[in-house]
KOLMI-653901 format. One record per residue: x, y, z of N, C-alpha, C, O, CB in turn; residue in one letter. Coordinates in nm, 3 decimals, always signed. Glycine has a CB too. Example, Ala and Ser with C-alpha at 12.3 -4.5 7.8 and 13.67 -1.06 7.14 Angstrom:
// residues 2
+1.319, -0.569, +0.780, +1.230, -0.450, +0.780, +1.320, -0.330, +0.780, +1.424, -0.332, +0.846, +1.131, -0.447, +0.905, A
+1.285, -0.225, +0.708, +1.367, -0.106, +0.714, +1.290, +0.003, +0.787, +1.341, +0.114, +0.804, +1.408, -0.060, +0.572, S
// end
This chain:
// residues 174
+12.570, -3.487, -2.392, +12.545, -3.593, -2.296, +12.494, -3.720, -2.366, +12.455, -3.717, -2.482, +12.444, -3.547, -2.191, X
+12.495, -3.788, -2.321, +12.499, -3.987, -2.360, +12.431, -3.995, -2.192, +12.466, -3.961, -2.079, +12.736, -4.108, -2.394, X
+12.300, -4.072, -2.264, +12.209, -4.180, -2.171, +12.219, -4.304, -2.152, +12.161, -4.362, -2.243, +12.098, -4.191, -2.200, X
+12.264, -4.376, -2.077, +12.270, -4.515, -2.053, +12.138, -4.585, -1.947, +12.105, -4.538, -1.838, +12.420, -4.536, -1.988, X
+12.109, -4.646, -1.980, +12.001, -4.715, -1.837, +11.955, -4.594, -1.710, +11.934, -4.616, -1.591, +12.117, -4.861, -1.731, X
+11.951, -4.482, -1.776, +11.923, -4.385, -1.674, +12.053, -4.297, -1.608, +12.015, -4.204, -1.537, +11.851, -4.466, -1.563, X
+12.164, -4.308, -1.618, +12.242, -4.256, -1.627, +12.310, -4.160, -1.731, +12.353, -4.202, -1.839, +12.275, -4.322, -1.598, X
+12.318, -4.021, -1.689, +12.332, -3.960, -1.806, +12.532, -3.925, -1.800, +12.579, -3.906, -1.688, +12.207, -3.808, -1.808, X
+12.590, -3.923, -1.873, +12.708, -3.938, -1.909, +12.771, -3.790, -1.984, +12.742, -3.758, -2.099, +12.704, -4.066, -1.996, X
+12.835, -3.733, -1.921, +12.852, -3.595, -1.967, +13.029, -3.610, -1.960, +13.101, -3.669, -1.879, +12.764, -3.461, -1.853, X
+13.061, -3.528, -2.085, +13.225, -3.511, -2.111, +13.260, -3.362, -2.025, +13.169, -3.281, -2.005, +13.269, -3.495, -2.311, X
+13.364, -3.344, -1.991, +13.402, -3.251, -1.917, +13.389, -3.112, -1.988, +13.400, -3.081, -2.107, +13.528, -3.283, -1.873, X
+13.369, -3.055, -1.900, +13.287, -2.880, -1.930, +13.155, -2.914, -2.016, +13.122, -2.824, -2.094, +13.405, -2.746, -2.051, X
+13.099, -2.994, -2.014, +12.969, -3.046, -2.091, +12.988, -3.012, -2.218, +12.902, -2.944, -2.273, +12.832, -2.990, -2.047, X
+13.112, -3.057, -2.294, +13.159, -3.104, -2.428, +13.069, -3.177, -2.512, +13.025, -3.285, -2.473, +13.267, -3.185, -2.414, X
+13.039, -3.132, -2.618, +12.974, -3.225, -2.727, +13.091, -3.257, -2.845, +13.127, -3.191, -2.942, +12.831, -3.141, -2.802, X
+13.126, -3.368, -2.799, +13.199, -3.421, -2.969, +13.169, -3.504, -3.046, +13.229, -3.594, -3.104, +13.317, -3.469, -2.980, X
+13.000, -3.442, -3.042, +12.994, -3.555, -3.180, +13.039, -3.664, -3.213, +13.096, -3.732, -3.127, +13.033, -3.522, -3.274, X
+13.026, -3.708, -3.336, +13.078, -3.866, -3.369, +13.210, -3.851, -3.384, +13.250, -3.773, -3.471, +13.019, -3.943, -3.505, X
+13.324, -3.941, -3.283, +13.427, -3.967, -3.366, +13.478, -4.060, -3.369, +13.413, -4.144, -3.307, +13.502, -3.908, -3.363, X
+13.598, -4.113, -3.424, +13.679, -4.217, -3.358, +13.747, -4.234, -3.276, +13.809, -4.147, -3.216, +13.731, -4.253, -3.396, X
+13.751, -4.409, -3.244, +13.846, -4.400, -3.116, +13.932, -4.328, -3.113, +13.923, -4.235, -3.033, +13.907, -4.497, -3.081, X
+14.034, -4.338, -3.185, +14.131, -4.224, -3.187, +14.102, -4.099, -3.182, +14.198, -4.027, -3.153, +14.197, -4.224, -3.280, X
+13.990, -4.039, -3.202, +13.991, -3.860, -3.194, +13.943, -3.872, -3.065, +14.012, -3.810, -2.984, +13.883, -3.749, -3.309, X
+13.816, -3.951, -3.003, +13.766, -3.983, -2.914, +13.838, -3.996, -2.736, +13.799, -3.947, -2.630, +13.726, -4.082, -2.977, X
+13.992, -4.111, -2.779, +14.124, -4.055, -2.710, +14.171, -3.963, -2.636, +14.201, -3.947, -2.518, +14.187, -4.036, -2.767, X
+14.171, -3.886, -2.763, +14.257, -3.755, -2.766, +14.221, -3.638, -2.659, +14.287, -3.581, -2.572, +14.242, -3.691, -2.913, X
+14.069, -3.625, -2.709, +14.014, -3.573, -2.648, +13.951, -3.599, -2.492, +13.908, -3.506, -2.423, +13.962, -3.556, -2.725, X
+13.952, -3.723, -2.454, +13.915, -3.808, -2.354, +13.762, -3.793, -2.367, +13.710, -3.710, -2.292, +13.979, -3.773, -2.211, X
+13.681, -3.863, -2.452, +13.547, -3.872, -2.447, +13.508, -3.947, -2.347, +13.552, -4.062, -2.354, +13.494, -3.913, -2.555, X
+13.423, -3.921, -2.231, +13.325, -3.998, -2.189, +13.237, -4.066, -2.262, +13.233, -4.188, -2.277, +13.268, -3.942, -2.125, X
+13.150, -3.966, -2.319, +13.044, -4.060, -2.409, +13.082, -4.155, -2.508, +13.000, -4.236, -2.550, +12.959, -3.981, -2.487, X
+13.198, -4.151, -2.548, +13.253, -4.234, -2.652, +13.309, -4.328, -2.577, +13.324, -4.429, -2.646, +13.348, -4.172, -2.748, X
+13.339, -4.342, -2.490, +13.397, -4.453, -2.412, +13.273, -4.514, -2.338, +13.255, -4.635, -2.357, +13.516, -4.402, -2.306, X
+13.206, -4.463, -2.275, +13.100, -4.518, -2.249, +13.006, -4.617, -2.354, +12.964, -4.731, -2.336, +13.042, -4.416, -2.209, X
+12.993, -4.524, -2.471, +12.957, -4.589, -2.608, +13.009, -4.741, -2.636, +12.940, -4.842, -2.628, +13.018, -4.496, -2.723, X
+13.141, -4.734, -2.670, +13.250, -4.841, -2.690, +13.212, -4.959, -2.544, +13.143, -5.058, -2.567, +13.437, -4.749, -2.681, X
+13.251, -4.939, -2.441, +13.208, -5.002, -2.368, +13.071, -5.074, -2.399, +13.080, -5.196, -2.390, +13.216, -4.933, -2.276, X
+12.986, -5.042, -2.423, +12.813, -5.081, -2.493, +12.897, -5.212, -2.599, +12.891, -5.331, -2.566, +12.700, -4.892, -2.628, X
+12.954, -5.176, -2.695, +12.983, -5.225, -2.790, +13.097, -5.356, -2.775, +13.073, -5.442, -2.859, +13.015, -5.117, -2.862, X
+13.174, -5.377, -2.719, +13.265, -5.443, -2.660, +13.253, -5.519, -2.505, +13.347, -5.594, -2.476, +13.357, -5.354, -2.666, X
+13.146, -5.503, -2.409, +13.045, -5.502, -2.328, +13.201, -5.492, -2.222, +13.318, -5.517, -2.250, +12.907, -5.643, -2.332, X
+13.136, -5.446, -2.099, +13.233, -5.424, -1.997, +13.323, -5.525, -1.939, +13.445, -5.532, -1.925, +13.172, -5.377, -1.901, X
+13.173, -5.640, -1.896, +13.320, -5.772, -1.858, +13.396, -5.769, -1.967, +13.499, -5.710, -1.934, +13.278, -5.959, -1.837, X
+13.403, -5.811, -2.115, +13.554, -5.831, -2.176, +13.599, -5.717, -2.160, +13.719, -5.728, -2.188, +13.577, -5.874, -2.323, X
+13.568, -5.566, -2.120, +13.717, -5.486, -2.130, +13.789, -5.507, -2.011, +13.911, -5.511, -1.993, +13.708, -5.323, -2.148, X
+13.677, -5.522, -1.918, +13.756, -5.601, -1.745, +13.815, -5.644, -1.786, +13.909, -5.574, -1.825, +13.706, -5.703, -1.631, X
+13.821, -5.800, -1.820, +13.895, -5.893, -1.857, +14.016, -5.865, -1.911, +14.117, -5.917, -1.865, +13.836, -5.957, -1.926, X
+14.018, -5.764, -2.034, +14.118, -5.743, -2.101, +14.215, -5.669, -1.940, +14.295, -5.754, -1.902, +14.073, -5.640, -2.258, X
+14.219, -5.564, -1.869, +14.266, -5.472, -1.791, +14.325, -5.575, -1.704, +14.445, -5.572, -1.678, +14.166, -5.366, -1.735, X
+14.226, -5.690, -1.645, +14.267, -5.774, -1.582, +14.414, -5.891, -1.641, +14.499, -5.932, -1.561, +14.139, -5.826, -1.558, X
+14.415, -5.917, -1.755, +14.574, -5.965, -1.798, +14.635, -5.837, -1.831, +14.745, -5.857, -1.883, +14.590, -6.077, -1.940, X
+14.602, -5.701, -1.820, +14.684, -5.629, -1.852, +14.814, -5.596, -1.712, +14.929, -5.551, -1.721, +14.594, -5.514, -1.907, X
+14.720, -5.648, -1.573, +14.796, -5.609, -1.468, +14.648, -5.528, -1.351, +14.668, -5.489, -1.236, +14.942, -5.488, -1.541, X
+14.556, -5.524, -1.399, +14.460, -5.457, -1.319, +14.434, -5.568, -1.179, +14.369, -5.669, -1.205, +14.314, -5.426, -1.421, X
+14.460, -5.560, -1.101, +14.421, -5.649, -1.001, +14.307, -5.604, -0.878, +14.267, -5.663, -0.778, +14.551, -5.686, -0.942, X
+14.287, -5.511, -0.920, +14.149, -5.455, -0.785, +14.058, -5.490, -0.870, +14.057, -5.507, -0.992, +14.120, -5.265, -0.720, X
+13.959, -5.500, -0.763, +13.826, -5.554, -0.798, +13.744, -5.441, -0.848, +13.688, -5.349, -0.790, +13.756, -5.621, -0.676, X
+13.755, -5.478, -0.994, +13.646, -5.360, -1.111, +13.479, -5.400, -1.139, +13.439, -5.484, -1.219, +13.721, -5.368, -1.301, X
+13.414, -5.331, -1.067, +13.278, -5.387, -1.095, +13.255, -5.359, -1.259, +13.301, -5.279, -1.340, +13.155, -5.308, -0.994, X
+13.175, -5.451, -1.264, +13.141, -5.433, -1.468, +12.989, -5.350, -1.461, +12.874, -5.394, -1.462, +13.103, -5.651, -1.587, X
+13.032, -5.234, -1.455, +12.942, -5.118, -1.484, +13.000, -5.014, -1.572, +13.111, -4.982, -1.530, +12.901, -5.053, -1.360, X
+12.957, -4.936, -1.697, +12.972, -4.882, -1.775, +13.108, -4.762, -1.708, +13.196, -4.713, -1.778, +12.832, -4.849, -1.823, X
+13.091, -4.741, -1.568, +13.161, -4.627, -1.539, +13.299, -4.657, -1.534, +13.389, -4.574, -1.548, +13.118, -4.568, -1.422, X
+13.323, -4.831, -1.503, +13.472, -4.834, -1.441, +13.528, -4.803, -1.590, +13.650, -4.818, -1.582, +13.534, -5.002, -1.353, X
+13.493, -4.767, -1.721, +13.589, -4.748, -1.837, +13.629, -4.622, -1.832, +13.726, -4.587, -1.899, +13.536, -4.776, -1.973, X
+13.560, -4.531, -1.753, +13.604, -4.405, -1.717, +13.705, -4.399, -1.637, +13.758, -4.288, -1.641, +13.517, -4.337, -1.668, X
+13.756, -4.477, -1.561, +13.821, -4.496, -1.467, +13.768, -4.474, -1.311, +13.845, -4.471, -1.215, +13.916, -4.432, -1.501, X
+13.638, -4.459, -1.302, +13.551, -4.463, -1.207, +13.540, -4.533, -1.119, +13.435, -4.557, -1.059, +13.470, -4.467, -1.235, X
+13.673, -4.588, -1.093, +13.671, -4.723, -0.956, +13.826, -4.663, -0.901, +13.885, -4.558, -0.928, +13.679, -4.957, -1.030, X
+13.871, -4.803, -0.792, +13.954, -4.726, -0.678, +14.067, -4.862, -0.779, +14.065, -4.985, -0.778, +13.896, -4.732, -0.442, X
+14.148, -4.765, -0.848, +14.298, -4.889, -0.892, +14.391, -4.800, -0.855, +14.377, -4.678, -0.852, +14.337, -4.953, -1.081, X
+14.523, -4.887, -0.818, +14.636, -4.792, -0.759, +14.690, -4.745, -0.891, +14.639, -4.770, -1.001, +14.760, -4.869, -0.655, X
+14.831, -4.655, -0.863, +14.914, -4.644, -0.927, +14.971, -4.731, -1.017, +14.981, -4.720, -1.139, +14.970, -4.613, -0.870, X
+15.023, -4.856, -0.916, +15.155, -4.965, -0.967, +15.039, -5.057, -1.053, +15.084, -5.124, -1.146, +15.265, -5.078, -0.805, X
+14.888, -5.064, -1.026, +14.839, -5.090, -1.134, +14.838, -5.082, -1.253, +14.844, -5.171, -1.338, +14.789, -5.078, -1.129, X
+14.825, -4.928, -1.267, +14.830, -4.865, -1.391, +14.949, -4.870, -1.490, +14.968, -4.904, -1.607, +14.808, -4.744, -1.364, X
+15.048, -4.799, -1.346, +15.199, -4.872, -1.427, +15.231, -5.022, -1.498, +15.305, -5.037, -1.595, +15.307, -4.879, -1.316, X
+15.170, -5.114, -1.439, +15.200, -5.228, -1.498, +15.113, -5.252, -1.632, +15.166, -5.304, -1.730, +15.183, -5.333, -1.396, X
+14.986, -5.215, -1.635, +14.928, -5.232, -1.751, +14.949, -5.132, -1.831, +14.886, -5.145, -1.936, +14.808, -5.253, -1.743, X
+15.013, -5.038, -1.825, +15.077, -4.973, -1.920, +15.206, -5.030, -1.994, +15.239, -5.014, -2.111, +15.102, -4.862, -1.865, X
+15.264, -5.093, -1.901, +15.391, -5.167, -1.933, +15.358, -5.295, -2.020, +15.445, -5.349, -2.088, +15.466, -5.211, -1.795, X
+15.212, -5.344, -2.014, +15.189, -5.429, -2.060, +15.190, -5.365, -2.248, +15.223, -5.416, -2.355, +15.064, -5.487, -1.976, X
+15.148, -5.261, -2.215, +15.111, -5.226, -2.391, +15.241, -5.158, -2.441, +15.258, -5.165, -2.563, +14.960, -5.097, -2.423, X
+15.337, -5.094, -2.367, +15.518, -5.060, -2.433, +15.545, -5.193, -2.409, +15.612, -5.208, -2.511, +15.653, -4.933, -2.338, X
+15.547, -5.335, -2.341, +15.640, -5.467, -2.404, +15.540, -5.524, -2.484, +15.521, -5.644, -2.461, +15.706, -5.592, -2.289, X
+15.446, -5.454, -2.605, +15.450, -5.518, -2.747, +15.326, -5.644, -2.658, +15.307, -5.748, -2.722, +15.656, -5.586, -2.826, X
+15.257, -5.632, -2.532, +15.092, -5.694, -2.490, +15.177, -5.834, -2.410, +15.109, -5.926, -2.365, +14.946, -5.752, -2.673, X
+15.344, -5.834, -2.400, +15.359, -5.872, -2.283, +15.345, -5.851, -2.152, +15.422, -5.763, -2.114, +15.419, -5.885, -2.285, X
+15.279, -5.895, -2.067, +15.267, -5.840, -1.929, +15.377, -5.926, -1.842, +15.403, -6.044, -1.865, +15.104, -5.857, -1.868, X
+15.417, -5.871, -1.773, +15.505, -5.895, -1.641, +15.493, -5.810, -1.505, +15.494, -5.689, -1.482, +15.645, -5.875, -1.682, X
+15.479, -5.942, -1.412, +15.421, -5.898, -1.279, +15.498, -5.796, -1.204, +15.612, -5.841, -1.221, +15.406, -6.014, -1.189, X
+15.511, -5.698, -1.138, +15.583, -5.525, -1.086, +15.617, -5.595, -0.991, +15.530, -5.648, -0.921, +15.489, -5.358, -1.044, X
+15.733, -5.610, -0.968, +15.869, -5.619, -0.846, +15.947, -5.504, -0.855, +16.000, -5.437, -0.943, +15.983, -5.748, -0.868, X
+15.933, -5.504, -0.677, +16.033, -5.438, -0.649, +16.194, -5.506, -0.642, +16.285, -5.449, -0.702, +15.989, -5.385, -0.537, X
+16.212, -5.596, -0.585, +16.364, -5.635, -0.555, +16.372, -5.812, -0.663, +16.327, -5.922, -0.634, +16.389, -5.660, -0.324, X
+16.440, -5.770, -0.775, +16.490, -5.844, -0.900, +16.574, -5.941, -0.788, +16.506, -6.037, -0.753, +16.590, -5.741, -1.039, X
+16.686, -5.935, -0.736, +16.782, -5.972, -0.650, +16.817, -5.896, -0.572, +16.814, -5.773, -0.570, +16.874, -6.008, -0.694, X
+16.877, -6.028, -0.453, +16.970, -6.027, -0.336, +17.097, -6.102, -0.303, +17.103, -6.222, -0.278, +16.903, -6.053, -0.247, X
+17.200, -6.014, -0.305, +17.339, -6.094, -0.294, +17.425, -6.089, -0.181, +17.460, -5.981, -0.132, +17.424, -6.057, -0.392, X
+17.474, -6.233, -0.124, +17.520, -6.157, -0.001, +17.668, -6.118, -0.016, +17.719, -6.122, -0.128, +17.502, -6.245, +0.131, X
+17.738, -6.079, +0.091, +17.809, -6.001, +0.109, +17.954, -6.053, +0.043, +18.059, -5.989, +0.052, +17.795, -5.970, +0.242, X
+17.940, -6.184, -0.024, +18.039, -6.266, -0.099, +17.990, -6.258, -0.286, +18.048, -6.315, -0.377, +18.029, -6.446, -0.022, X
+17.901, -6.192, -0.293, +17.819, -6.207, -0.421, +17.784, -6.313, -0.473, +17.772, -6.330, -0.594, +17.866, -6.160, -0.513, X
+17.764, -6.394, -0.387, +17.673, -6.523, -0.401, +17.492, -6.457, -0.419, +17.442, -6.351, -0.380, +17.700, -6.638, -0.229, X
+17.449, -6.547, -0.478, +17.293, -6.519, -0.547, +17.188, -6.561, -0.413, +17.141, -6.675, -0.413, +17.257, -6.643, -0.714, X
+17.154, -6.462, -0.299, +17.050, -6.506, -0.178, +16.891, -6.531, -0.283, +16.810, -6.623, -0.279, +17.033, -6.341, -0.028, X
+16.894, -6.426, -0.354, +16.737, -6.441, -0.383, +16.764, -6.365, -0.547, +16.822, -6.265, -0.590, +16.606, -6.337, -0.244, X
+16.678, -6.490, -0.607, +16.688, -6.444, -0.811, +16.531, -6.417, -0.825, +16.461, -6.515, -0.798, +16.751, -6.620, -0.962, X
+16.467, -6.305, -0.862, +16.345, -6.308, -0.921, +16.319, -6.400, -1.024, +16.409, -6.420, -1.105, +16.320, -6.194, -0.964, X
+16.227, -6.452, -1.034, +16.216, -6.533, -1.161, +16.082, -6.497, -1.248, +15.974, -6.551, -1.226, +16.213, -6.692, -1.119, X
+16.096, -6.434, -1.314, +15.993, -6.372, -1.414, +15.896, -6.423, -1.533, +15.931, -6.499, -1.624, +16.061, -6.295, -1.472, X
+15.810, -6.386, -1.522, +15.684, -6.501, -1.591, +15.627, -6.419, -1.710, +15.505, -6.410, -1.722, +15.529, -6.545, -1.467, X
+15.700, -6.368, -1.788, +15.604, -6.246, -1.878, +15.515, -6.380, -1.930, +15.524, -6.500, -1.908, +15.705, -6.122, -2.038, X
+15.430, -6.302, -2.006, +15.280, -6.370, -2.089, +15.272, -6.285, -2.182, +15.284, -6.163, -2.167, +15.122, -6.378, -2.008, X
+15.253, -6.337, -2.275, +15.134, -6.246, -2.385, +15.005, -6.249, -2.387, +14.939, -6.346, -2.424, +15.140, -6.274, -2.517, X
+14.949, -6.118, -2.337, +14.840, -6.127, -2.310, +14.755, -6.046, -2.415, +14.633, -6.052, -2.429, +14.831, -6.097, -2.183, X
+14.851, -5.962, -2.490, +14.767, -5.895, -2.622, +14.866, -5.932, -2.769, +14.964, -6.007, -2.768, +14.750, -5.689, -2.597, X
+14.823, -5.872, -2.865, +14.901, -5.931, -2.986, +14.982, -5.837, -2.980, +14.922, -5.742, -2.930, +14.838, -5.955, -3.128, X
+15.106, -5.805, -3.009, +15.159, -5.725, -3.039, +15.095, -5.656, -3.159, +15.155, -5.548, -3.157, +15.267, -5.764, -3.043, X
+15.020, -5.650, -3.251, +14.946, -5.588, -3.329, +14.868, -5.466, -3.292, +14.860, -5.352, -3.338, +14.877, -5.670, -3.369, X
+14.788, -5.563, -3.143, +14.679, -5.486, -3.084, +14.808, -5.364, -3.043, +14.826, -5.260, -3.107, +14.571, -5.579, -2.938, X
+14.879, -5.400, -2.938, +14.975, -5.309, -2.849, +14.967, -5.183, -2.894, +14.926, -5.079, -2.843, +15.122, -5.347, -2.850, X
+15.046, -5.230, -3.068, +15.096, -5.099, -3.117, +14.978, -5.032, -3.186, +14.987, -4.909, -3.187, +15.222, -5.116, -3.218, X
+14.864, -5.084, -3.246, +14.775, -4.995, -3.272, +14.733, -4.893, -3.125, +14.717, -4.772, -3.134, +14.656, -5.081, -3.336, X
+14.722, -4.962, -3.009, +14.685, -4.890, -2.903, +14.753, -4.811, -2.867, +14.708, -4.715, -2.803, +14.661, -4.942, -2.816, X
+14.911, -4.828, -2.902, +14.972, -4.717, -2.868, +14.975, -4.608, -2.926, +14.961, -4.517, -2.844, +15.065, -4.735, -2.854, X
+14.990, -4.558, -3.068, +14.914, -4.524, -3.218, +14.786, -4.427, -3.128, +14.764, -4.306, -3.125, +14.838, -4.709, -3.334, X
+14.750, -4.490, -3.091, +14.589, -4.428, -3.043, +14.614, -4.349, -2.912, +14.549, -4.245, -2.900, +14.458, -4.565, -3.003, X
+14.702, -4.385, -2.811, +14.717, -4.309, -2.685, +14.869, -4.183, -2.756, +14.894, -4.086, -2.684, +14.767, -4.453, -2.520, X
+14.940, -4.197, -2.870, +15.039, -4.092, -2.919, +14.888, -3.954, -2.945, +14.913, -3.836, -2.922, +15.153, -4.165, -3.106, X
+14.796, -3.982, -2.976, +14.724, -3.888, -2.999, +14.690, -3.787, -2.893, +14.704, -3.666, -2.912, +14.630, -3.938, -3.045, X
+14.650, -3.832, -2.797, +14.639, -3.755, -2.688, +14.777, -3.646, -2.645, +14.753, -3.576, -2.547, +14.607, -3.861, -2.581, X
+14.895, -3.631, -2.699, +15.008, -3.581, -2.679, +15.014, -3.505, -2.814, +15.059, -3.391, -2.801, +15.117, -3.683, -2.642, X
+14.978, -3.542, -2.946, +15.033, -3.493, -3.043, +14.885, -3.365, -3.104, +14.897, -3.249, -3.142, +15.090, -3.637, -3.149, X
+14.765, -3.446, -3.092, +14.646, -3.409, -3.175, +14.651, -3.273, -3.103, +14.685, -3.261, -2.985, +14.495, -3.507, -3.167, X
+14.606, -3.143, -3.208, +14.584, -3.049, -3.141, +14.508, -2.994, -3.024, +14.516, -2.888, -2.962, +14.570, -3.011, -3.202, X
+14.410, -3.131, -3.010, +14.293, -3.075, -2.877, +14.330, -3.211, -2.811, +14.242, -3.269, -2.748, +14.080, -3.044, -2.918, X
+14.429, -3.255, -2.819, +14.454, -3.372, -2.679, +14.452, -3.332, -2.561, +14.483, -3.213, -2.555, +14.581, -3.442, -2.667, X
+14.428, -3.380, -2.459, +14.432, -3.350, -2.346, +14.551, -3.322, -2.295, +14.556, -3.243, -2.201, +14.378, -3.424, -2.289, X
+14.696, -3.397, -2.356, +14.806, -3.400, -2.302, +14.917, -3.334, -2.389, +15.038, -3.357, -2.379, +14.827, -3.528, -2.267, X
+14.848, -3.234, -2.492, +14.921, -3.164, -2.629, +15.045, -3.089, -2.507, +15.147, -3.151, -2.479, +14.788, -3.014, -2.754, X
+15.030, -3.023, -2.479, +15.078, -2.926, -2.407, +15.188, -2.967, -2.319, +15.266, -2.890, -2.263, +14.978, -2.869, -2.339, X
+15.187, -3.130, -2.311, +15.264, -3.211, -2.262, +15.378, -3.279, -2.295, +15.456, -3.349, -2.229, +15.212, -3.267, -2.240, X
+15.373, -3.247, -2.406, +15.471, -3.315, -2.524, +15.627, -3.272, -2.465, +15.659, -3.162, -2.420, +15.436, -3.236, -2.710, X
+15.710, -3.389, -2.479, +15.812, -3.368, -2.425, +15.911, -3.267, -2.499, +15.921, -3.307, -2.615, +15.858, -3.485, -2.402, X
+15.991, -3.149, -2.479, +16.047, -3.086, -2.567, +16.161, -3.166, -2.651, +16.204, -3.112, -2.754, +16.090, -2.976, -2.505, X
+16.226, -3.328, -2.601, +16.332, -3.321, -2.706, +16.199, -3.384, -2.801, +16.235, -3.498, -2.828, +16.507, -3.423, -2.680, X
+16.140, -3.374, -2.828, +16.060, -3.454, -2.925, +16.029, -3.593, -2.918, +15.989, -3.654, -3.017, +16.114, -3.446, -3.033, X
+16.039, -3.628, -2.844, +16.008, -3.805, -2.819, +15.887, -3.816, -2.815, +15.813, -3.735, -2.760, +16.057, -3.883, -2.684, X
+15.843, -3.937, -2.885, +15.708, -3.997, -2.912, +15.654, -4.046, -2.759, +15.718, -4.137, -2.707, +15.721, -4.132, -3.028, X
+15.574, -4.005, -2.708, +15.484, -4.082, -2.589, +15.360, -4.060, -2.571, +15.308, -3.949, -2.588, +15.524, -4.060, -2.463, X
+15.283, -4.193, -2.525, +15.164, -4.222, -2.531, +15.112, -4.254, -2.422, +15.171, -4.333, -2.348, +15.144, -4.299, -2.606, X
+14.996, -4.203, -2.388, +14.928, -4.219, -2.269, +14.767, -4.178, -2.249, +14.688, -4.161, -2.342, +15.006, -4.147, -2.181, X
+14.738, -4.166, -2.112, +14.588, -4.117, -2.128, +14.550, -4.050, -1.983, +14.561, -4.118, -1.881, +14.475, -4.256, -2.167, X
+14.505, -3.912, -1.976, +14.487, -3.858, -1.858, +14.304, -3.858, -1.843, +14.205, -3.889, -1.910, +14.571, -3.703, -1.857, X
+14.331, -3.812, -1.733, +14.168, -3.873, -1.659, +14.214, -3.734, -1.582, +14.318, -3.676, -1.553, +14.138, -4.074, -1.543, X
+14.043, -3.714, -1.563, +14.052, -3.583, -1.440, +13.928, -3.669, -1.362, +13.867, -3.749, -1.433, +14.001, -3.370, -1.502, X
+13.885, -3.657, -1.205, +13.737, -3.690, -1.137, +13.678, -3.542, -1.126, +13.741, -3.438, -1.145, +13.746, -3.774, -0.966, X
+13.523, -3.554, -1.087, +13.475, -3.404, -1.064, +13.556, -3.326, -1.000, +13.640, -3.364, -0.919, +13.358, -3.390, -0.995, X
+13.528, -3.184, -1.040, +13.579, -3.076, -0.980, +13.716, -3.051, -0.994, +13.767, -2.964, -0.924, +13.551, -3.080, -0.859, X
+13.817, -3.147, -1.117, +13.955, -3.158, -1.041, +14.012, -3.215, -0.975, +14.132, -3.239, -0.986, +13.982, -3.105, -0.992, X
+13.934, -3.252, -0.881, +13.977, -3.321, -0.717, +14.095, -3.434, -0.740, +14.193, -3.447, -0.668, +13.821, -3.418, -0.629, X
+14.064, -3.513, -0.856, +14.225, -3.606, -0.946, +14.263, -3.564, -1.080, +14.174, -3.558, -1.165, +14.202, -3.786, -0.985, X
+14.342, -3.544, -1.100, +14.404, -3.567, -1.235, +14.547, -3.658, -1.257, +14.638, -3.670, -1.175, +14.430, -3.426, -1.285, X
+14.540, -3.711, -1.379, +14.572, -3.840, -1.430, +14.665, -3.818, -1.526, +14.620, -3.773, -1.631, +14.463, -3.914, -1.482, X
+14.750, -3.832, -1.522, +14.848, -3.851, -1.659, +14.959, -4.030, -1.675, +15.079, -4.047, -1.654, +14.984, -3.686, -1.640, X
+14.885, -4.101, -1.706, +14.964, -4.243, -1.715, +15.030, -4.254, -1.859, +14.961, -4.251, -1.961, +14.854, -4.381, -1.692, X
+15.167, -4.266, -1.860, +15.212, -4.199, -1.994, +15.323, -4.315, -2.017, +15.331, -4.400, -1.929, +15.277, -4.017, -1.983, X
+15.387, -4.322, -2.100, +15.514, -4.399, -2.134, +15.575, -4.342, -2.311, +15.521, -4.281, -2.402, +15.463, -4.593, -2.126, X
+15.702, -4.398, -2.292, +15.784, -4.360, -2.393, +15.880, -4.502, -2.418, +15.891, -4.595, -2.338, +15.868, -4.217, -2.347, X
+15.929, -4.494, -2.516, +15.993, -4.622, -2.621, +16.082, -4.656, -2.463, +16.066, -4.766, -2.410, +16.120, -4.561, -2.819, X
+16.164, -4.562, -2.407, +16.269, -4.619, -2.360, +16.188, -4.606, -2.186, +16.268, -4.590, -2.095, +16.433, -4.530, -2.408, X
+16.077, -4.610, -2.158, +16.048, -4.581, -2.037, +15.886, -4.645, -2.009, +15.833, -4.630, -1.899, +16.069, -4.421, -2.023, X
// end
């Protein structure tokens, strides 16, 4: 367990992993290490960061939302995931690209605004870091690994008891 301001911070099945790195830290889905990191990087900038990633619900800046301890949808997640497979371009989640009418004339063209909102440097180290959780022997998502062998990276979350579990994942072509 990890103490914060009176809050005590426990990894699932009351796990001790010691010191590691982000990357082993990952793998394993540390609370305390994420909680830690959070300390270190302070919460508004990781908000911030989540927020150009595509996060658009309102994340209070308390140590927990790095756990994922707040209410974000799905198509959230999807998009800021998408942000880190297009290389820390983000682009806003539509559903309907176009509409043509019945002559194939152009009714309605999406018009798309990507940004760079991370370096592509950062991206791929982060991605590097979420392949662990699929590959490392005590990842959370080992067991998950796709059989043709394709590289994918992601990060699962469980809440107490089970009650959610999380697998937000992506692959080169997906």
């Amino acid at each position: 367990p990890y103490t914060l301001n009176g809050w005590t911070v426990n990894n699932y099945g009351g796990a001790n992993y010691g010191i590691r790195s982000i990357e082993s830290a990952t793998a394993v889905s540390s609370n305390t290490g994420y909680v830690r990191l959070a300390e270190q990087v302070t919460v508004p900038a990781a908000n911030e960061v989540a927020r150009k990633m595509g996060i658009t619900s309102d994340v209070p800046n308390v140590p927990a939302s790095t756990l994922g301890a707040v209410d974000v949808n799905s198509l959230e997640m999807a998009t800021a995931y998408n942000t880190l497979a297009a290389n820390g371009v983000h682009r806003d989640s539509v559903a309907i690209t176009q509409i043509l009418s019945y002559d194939g004339s152009v009714v309605f063209q999406h018009e798309d605004a990507p940004e760079q909102v991370l370096t592509p440097e950062v991206s791929y180290a982060t991605t590097k870091v979420l392949q662990t959780v699929f590959t490392a022997a005590d990842g959370t998502a080992y067991n998950a690994q796709l059989p043709s062998g394709q590289p994918a990276a992601g990060k699962t979350g469980t809440s107490d008891d089970w009650a959610d579990y999380w697998l937000c994942a992506y692959t080169p072509q997906l």
